[in-house]
MIDREN-820600 format. One line per field, with one value per residue (C-alpha): residue number from 1; residue in one letter; y, x, z. Coordinates in steps of 0.001 Angstrom, whole numbers, plus 500000, padded with zeros to 6 digits. Layout:
# MIDREN-820600
nr = [NUM / ...]
rest = [A / ...]
north = [Y / ...]
east = [X / ...]
up = [Z / ...]
//
This chain:
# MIDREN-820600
nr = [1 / 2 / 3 / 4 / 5 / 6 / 7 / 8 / 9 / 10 / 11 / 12 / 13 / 14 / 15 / 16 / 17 / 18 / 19 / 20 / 21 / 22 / 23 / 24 / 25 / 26 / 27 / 28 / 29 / 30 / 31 / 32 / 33 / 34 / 35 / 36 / 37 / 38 / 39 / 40 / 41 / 42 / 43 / 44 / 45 / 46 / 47 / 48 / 49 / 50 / 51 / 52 / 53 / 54 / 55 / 56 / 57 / 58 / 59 / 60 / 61 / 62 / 63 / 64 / 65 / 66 / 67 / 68 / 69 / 70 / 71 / 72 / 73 / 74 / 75 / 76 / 77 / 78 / 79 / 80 / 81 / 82 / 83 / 84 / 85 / 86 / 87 / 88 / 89 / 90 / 91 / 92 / 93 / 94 / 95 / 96 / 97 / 98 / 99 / 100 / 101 / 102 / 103 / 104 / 105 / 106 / 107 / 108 / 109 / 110 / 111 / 112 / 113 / 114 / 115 / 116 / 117 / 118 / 119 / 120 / 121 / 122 / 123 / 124 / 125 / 126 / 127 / 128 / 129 / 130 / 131 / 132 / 133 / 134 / 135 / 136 / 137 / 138 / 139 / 140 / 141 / 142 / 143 / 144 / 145 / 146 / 147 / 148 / 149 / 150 / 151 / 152 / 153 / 154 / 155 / 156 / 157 / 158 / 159 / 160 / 161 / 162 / 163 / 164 / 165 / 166 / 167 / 168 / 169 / 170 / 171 / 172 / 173 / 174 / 175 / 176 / 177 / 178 / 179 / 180 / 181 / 182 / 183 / 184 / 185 / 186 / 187 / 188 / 189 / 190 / 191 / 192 / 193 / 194 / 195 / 196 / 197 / 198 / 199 / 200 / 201 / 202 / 203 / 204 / 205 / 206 / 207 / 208 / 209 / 210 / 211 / 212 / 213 / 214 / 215 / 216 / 217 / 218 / 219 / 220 / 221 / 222 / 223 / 224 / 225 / 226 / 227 / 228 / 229 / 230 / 231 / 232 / 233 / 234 / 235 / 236 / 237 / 238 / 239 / 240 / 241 / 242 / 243 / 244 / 245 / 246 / 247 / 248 / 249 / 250 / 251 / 252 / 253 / 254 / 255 / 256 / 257 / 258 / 259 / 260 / 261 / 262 / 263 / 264 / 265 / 266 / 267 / 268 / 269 / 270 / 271 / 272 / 273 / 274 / 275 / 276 / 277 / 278 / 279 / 280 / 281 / 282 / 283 / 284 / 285 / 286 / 287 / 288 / 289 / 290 / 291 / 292 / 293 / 294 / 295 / 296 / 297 / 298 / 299 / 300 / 301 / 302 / 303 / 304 / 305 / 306 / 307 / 308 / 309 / 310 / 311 / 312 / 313 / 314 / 315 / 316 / 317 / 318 / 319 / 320 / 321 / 322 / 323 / 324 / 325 / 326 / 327 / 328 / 329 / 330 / 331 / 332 / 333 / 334 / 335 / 336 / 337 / 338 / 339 / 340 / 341 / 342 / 343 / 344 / 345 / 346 / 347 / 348 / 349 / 350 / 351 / 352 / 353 / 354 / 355 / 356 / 357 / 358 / 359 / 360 / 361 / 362 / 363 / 364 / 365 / 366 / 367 / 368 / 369 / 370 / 371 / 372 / 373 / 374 / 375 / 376 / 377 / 378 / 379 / 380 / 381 / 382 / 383 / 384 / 385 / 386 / 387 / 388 / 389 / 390 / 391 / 392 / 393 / 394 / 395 / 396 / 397 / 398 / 399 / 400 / 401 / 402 / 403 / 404 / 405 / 406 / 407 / 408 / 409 / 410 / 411 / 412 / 413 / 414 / 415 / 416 / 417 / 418 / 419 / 420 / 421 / 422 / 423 / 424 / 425 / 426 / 427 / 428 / 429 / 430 / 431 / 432 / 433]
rest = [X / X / X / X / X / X / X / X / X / X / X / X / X / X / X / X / X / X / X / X / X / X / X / X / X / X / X / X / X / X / X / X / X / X / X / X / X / X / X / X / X / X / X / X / X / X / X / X / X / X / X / X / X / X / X / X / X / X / X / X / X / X / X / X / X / X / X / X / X / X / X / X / X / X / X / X / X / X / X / X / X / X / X / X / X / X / X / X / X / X / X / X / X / X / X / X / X / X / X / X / X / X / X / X / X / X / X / X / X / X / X / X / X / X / X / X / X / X / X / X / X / X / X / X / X / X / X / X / X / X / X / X / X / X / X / X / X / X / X / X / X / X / X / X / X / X / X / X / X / X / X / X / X / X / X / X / X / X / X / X / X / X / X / X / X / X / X / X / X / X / X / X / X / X / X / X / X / X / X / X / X / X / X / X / X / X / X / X / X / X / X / X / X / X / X / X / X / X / X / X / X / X / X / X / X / X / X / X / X / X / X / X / X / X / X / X / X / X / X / X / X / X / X / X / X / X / X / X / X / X / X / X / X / X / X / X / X / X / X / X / X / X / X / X / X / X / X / X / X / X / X / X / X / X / X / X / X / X / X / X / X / X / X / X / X / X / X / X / X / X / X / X / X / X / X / X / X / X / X / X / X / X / X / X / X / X / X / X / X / X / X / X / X / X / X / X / X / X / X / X / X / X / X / X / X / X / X / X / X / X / X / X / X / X / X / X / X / X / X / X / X / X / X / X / X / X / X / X / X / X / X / X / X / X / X / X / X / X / X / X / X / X / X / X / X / X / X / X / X / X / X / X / X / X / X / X / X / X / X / X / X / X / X / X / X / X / X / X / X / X / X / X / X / X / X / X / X / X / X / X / X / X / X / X / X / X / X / X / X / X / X / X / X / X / X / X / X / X / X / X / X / X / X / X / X / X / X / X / X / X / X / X / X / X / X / X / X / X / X / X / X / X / X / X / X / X / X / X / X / X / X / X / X]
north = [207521 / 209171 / 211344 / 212034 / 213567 / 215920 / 217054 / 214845 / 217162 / 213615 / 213991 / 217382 / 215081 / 211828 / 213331 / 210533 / 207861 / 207691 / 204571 / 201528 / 198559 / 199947 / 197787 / 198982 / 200774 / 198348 / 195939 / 194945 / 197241 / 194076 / 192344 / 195959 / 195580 / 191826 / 192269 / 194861 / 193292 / 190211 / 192406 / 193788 / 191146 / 188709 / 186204 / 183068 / 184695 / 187915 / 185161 / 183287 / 186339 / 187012 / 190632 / 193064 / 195894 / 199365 / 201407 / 204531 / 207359 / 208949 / 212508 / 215473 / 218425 / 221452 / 223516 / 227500 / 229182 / 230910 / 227907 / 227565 / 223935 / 221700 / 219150 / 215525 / 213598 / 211493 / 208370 / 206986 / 204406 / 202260 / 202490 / 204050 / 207484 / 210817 / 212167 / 215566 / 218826 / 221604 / 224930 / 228157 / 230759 / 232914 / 235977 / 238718 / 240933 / 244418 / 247545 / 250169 / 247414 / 247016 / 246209 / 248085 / 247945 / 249395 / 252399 / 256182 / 258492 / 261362 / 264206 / 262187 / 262051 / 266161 / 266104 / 264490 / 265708 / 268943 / 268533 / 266986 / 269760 / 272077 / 270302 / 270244 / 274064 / 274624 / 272128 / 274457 / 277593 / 276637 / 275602 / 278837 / 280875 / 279238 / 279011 / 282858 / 284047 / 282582 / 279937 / 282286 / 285103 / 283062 / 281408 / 284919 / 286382 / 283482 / 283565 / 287005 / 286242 / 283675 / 286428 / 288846 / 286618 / 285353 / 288813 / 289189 / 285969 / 287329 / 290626 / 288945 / 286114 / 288062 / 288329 / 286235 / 284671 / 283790 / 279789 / 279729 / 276549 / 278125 / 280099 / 277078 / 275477 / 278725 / 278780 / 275234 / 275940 / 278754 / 276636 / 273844 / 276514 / 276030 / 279509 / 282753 / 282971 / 280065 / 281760 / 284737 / 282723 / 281724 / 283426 / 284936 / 287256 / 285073 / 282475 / 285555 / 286913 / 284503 / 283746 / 287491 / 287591 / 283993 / 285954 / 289075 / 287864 / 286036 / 289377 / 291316 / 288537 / 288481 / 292159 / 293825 / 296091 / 296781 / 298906 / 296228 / 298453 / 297738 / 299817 / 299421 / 300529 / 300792 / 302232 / 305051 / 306430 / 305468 / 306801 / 304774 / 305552 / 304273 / 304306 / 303574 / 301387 / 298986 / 295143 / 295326 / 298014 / 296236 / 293153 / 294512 / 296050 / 292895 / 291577 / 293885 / 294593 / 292037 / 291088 / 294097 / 296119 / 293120 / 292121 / 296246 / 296288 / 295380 / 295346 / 295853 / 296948 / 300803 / 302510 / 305668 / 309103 / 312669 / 315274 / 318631 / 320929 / 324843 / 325856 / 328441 / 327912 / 327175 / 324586 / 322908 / 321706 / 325312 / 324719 / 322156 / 319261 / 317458 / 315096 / 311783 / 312818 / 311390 / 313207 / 313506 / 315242 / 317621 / 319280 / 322527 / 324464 / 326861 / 329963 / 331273 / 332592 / 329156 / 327008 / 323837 / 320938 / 319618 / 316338 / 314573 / 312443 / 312822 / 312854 / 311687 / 309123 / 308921 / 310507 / 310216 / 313564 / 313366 / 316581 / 320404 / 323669 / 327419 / 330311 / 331972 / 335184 / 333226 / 332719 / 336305 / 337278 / 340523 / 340818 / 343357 / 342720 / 345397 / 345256 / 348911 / 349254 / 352634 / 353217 / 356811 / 358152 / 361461 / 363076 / 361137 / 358271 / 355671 / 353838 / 350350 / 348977 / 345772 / 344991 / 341949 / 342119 / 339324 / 339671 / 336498 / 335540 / 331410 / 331194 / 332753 / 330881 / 327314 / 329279 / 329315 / 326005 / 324194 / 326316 / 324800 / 328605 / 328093 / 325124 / 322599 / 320385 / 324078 / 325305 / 321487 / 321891 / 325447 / 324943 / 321569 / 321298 / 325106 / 325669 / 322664 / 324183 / 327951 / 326438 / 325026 / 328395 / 330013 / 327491 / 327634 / 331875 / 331913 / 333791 / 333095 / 334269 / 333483 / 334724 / 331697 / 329780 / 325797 / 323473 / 320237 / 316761 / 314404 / 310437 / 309714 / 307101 / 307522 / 307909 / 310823 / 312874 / 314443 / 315782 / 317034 / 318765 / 320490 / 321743 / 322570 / 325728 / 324120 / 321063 / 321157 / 319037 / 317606 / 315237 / 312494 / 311569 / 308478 / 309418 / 312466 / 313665 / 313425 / 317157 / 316865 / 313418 / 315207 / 317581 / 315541 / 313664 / 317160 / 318086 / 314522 / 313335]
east = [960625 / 960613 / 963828 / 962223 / 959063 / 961273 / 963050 / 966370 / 969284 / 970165 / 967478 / 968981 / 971984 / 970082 / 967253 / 964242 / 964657 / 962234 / 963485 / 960955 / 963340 / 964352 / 964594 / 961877 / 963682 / 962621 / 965504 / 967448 / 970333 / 972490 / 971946 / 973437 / 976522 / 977021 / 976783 / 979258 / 981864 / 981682 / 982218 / 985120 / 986751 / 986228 / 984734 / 982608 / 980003 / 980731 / 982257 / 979094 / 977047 / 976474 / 977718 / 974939 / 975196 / 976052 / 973173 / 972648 / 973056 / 970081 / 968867 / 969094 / 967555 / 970052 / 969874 / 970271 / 972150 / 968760 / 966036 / 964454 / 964612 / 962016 / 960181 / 960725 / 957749 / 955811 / 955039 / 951711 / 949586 / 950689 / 954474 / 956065 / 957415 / 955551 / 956390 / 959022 / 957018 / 958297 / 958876 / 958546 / 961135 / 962129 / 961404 / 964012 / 964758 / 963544 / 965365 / 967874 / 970012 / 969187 / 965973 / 963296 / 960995 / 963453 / 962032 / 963163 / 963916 / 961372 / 963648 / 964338 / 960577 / 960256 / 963291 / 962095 / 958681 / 960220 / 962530 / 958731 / 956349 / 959313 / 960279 / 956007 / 955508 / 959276 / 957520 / 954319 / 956138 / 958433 / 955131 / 953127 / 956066 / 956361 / 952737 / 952545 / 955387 / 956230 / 953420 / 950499 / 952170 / 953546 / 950232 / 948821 / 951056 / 950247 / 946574 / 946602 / 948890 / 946312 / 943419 / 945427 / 945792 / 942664 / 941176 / 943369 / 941711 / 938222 / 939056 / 940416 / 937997 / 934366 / 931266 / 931657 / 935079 / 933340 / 933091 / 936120 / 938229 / 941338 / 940180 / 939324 / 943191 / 944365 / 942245 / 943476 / 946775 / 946688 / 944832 / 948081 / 950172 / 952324 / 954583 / 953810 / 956475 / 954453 / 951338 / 952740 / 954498 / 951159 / 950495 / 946978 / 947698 / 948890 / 946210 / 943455 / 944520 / 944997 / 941033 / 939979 / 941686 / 940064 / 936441 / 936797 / 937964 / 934591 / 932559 / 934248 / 933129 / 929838 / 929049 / 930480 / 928203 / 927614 / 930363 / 932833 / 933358 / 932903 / 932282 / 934811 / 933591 / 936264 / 936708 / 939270 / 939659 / 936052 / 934574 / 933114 / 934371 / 933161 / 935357 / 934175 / 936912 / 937456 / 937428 / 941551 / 941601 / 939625 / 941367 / 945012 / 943568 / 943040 / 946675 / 948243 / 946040 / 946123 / 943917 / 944019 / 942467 / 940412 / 938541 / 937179 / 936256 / 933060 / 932775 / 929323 / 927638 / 927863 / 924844 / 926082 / 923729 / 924505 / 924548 / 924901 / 926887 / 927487 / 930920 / 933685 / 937180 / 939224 / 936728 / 936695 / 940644 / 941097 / 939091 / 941968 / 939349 / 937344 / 935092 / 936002 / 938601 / 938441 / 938509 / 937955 / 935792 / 937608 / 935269 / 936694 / 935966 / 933314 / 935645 / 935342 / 938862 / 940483 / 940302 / 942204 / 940615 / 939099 / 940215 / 943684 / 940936 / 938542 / 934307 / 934108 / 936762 / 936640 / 933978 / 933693 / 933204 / 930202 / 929992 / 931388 / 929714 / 931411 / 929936 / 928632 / 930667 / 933894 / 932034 / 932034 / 934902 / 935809 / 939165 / 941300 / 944736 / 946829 / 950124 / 951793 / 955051 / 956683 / 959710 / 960795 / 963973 / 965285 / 961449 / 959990 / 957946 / 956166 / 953310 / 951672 / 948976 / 947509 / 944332 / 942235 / 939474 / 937197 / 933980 / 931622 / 929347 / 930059 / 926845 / 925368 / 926625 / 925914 / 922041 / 922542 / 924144 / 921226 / 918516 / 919729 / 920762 / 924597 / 926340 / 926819 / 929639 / 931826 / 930068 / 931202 / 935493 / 935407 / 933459 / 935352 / 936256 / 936061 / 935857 / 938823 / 941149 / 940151 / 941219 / 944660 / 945402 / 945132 / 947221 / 949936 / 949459 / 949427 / 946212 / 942968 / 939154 / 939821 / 936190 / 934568 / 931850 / 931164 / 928305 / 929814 / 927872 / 929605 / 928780 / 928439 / 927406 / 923588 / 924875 / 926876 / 924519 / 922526 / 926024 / 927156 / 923891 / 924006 / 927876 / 927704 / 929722 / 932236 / 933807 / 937273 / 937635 / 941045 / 942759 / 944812 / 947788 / 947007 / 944112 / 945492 / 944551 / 947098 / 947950 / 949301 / 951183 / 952857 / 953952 / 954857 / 957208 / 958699 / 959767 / 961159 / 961802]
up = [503800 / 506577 / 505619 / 502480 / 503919 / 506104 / 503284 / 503567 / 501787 / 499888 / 497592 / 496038 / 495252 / 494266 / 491598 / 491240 / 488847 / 486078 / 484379 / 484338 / 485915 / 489323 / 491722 / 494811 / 497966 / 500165 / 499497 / 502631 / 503392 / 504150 / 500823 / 499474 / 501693 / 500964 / 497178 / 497015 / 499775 / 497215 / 493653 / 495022 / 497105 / 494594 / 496488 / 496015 / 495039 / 493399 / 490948 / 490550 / 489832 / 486172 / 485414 / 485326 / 482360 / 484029 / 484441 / 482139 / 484129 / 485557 / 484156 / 486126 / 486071 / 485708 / 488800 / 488993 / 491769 / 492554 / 492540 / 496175 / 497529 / 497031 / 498661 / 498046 / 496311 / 498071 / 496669 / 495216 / 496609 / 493994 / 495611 / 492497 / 492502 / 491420 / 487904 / 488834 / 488102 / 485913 / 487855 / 486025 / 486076 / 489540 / 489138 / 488303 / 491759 / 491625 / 492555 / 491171 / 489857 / 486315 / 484013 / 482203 / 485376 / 487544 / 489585 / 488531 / 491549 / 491700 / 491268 / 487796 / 486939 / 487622 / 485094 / 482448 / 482713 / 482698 / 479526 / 477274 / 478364 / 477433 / 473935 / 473386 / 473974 / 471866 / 469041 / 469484 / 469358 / 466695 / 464481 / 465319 / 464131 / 460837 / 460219 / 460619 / 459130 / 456377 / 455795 / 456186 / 454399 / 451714 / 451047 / 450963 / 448233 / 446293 / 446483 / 445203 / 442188 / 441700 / 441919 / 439248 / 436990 / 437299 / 436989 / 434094 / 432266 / 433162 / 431494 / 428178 / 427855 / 427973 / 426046 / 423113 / 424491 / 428025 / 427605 / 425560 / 425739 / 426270 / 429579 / 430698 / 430284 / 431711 / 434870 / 435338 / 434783 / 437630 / 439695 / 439467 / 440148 / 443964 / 443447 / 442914 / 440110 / 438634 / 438671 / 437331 / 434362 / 433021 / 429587 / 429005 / 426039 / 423466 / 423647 / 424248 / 421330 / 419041 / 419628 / 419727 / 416068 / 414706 / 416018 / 414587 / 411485 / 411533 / 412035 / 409572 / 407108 / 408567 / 409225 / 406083 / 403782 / 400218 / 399809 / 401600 / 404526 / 408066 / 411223 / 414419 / 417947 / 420961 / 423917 / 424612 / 427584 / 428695 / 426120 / 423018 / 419471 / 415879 / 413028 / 408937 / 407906 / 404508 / 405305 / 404045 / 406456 / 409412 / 408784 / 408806 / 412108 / 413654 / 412929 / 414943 / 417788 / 420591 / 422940 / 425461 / 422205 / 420370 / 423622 / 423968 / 420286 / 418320 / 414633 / 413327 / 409992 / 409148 / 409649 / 408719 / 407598 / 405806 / 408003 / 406142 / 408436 / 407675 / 409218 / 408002 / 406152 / 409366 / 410802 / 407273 / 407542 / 405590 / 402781 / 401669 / 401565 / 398460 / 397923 / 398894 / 401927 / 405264 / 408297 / 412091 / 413989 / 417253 / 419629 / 420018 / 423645 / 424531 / 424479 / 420998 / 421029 / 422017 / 419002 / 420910 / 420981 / 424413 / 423923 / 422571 / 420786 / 417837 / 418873 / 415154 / 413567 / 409968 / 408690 / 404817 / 403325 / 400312 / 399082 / 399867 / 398206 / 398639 / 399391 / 396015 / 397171 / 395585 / 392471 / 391503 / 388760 / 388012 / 387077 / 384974 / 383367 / 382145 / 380217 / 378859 / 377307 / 376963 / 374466 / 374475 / 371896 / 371666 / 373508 / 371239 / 372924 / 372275 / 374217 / 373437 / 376374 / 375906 / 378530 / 379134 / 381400 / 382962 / 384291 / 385096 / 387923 / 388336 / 389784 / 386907 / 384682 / 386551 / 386196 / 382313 / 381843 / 383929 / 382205 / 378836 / 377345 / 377080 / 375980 / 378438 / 377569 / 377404 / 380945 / 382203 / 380450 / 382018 / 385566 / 386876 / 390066 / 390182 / 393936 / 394134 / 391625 / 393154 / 396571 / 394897 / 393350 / 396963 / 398877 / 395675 / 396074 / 399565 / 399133 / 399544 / 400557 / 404588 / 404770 / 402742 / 403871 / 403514 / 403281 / 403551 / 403665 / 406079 / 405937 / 409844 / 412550 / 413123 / 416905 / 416349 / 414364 / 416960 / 418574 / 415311 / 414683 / 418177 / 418159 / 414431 / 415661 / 417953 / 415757 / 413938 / 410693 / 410327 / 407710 / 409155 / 406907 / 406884 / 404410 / 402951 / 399610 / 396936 / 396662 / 400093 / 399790 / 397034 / 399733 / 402203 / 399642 / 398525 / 402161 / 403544 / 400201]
//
């Protein structure tokens, strides 16, 4: 017991024994000796003795290299032996020899805290760069493809066209957009104008007069025109514009007026006009020896002219027509003259028919068209009155009559071919024909 206490090296040998039927330590020592002198000398009474079953070997605790020695239990009141207690694990040895705790020399620590704040500001640097130049400037160029094209939806869909369903697709559609080239792929004309078409269309229906015409405002070069057209005319218009032309244009009912206007041969297209023609209006500049116009395009387009009167000067006839024919044979000759002479005042005679003194139906067969067919003789002659006068009664916007009342003087009538008369069709044909 004793031994035990003072920590006898037998007991790291001998572990406890935890079985139940042990036999209690205070046996004699001798009996020990005796019984085993008489099992193996096979004496009296080793022969006697019934044979006991061999113990089961006793458990032991596996030992490490490393485990500290421990104390032997003491022993209960009771006399029995103290259950063995569980030991937790040593401790693994510090130092530089190995393991995740091991301690890192300080010249290593400067290192490595050297290499991360250098990789952090290279990370930083790295990031800054790309973020201002290319991110930043990327991002820029495509916010302002984003901006022209939306500019260029705002300028398309306006007025009427402003809450339009398709410039609401299209500013969604640029909005999705992640590329410039994207952006710039996005079509605005062809849905613009296939809208600007489906409302006009509607207007010229709507806005047409009694005489099935319409009237067509635009813009041209900042500066607001009106043409008189026919609703076949308007219409074919329409098809073939597209929506850079249809969005500036407004079709409205004609509310037209006669302006009589007094102007000479040359500012009346040469006196080659008639009833029925249309033509545009040129403002001619001040200097009265420069004829050009000021502008490439007309003040006035298609003005409808009503009615033109000549100066009475061309209705005065006096003319004299003298044939002779001379035949002389042997000094004998022989003369024959044959004269015809006319002398008429036109004017006169328009008097006498519209007082009811001459016949009217043979005033009407002989007066037709007199100042028309006078002006076809002198373009077929190459001869004419250059001097001639003309009152002429142009059909109008009511917002251009003021200026064509003030620069009476200064404006140019001219024929487009479009709307030429037949006579010079005819003469168009015989030259490219």
């Amino acid at each position: 017991m004793l031994d035990k206490i003072k920590g006898d090296d037998r007991d790291k040998k001998n572990p406890p024994d935890l079985r139940k039927n042990i036999r209690k330590e205070g046996s004699d020592v001798g009996d020990k000796l005796k019984g085993l002198v008489g099992k193996f000398g096979g004496g009296e009474d080793g022969s006697k003795k019934k044979r006991e079953p061999r113990p089961m070997p006793r458990p032991r605790l596996k030992s490490r290299e490393t485990r500290k020695p421990e104390k032997a239990p003491l022993k209960s009141e009771s006399g029995e032996k103290p259950k063995p207690r569980l030991t937790p694990p040593p401790k693994r040895p510090g130092g530089s020899s190995g393991g995740i705790g091991r301690r890192i020399p300080e010249e290593d620590q400067k290192t490595i805290v050297g290499a991360v704040v250098f990789g952090v500001i290279l990370m930083i640097l790295v990031g800054a760069g790309y973020y201002f130049l290319v991110y930043q400037p990327y991002q820029e160029v495509l916010q302002n493809a984003k901006a022209t094209k939306i500019a260029e939806v705002d300028a398309l869909f306006k007025g009427p066209l402003a809450t339009d369903p398709q410039k609401q697709a299209i500013l969604a559609q640029i909005d999705g957009a992640t590329t410039p080239e994207e952006v710039l792929a996005v079509d605005v004309v062809g849905p613009a104008t296939q809208s600007w078409r489906t409302y006009q269309n509607q207007q010229i229906n709507l806005k047409k007069d009694r005489v099935n015409r319409v009237m067509v405002n635009y813009t041209d070069n900042g500066q607001e025109k009106r043409v008189i057209m026919k609703v076949d005319d308007a219409k074919k218009f329409v098809s073939q514009a597209d929506a850079t032309v249809l969005a500036n244009t407004q079709i409205q009912t004609p509310d037209t007026v006669a302006v009589p206007i007094m102007i000479t041969r040359l500012q009346a297209a040469g006196g080659l006009i008639s009833v029925g023609s249309m033509v545009d209006v040129y403002l001619r500049q001040n200097n009265t020896n420069n004829t050009a116009p000021s502008s490439s395009t007309p003040k006035i387009s298609g003005a409808t002219v009503l009615a033109i009167l000549r100066s009475k000067d061309s209705g005065t006839v006096d003319a004299r027509i003298l044939n002779t024919q001379r035949l002389t044979l042997n000094s004998i000759t022989s003369q024959s003259e044959n004269e015809r002479t006319s002398s008429t005042d036109v004017e006169q005679l328009l008097r006498a028919a519209a007082s009811g003194g001459l016949n009217e139906a043979e005033i009407n067969a002989i007066l037709q068209n007199y100042g028309i067919r006078l002006s076809d003789y002198e373009r077929s002659s190459n001869l004419g009155e250059l001097e001639a006068n003309y009152l002429i009664i142009l059909e109008v916007p009511r917002e251009d009559v003021l200026f064509l009342i003030q620069n009476m003087d200064s404006v140019i009538l001219t024929v487009p071919t479009q709307n030429a008369p037949d006579w010079m069709i005819r003469e168009l044909q015989r030259i490219y024909g």
